[in-house]
C-alpha positions as CSV (number, residue, x, y, z in Angstrom):
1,X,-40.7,-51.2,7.5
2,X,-42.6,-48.2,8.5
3,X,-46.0,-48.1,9.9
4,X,-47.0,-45.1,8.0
5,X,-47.4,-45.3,4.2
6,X,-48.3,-42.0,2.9
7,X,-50.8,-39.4,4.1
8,X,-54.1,-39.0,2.6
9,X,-54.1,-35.6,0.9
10,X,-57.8,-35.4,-0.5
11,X,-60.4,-32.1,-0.2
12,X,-62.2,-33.9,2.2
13,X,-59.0,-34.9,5.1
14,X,-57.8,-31.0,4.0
15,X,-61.2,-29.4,5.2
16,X,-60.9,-31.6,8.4
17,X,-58.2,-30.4,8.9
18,X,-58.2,-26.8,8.3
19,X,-61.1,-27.0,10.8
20,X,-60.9,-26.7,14.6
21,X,-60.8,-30.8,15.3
22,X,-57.2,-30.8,13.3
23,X,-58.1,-34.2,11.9
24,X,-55.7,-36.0,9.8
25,X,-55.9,-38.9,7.2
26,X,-53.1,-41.6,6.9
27,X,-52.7,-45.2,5.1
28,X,-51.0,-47.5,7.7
29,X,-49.8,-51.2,7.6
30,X,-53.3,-53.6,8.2
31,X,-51.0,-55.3,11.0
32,X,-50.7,-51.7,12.9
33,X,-52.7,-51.2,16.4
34,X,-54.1,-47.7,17.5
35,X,-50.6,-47.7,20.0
36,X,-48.1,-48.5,17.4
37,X,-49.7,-46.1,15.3
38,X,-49.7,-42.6,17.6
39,X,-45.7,-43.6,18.8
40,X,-44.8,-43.3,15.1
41,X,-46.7,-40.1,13.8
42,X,-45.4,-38.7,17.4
43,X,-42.0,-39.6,16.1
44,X,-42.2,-38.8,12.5
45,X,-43.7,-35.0,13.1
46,X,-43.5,-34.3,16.9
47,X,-47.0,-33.6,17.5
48,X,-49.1,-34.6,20.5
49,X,-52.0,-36.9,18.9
50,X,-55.0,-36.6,21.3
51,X,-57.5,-39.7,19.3
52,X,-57.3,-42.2,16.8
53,X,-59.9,-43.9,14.3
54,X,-59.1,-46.5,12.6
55,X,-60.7,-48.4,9.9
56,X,-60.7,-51.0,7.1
57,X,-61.7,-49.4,3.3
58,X,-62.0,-52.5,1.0
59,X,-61.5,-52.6,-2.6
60,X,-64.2,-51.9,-5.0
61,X,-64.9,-54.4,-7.7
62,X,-64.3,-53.8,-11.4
63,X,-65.3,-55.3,-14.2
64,X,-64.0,-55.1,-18.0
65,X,-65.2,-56.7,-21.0
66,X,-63.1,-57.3,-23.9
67,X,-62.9,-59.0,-27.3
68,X,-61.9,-61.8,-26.1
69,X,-63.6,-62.5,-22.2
70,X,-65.1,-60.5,-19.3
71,X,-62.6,-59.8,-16.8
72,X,-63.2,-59.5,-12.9
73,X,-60.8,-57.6,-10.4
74,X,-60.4,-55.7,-7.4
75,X,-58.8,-52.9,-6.3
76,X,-56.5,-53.5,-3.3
77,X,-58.2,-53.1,0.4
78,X,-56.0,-50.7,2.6
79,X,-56.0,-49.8,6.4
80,X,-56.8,-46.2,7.0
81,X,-56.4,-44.1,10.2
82,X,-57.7,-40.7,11.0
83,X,-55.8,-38.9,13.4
84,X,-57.0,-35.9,15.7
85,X,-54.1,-34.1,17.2
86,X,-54.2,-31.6,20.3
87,X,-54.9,-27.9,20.1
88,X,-52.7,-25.7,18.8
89,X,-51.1,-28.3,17.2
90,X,-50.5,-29.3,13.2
91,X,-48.9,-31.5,10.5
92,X,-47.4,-29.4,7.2
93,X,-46.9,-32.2,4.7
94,X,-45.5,-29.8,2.4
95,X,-42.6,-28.1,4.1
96,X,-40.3,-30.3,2.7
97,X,-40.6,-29.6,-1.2
């Protein structure tokens, strides 16, 4: 199973990286370390990564009412990583379509 689960492809991670930082957003496993984590982007898209951040985003809560009862739920927490890669270098997640 791969580390990586998709790349996080909002307005905010594109402006980060279109800036001179070249920061970029990814979903990983929650089991995955900083080290397991910059061997398989440097794999996947053979770039040099220079950092990584990682961090936790929990779920927010929802609630519903219906006819018959109010219903609680959560969406599902996820591990996030933010990776800043060295100068001159860049990730094209569309090259492929």
């Amino acid at each position: 199973m791969s580390i990586l689960k998709h790349p996080i492809v909002t307005e905010k991670m594109t402006s980060k990286a279109d800036l001179k930082n070249k920061q970029y957003g990814f979903v990983v496993d929650k089991n995955a370390n900083k080290i397991q984590i910059r061997k398989e982007i440097e794999k996947m898209y053979g770039v040099t990564v220079e950092g990584i951040s990682t961090l936790i985003v929990y779920g927010k809560k929802r609630n519903r009412s219906t006819k018959a009862r109010y219903i609680t739920g959560q969406s599902p927490n996820y591990k996030k990583a933010i990776v800043t890669l060295s100068e001159g270098q860049e990730i094209d997640f569309y090259k492929n379509i």
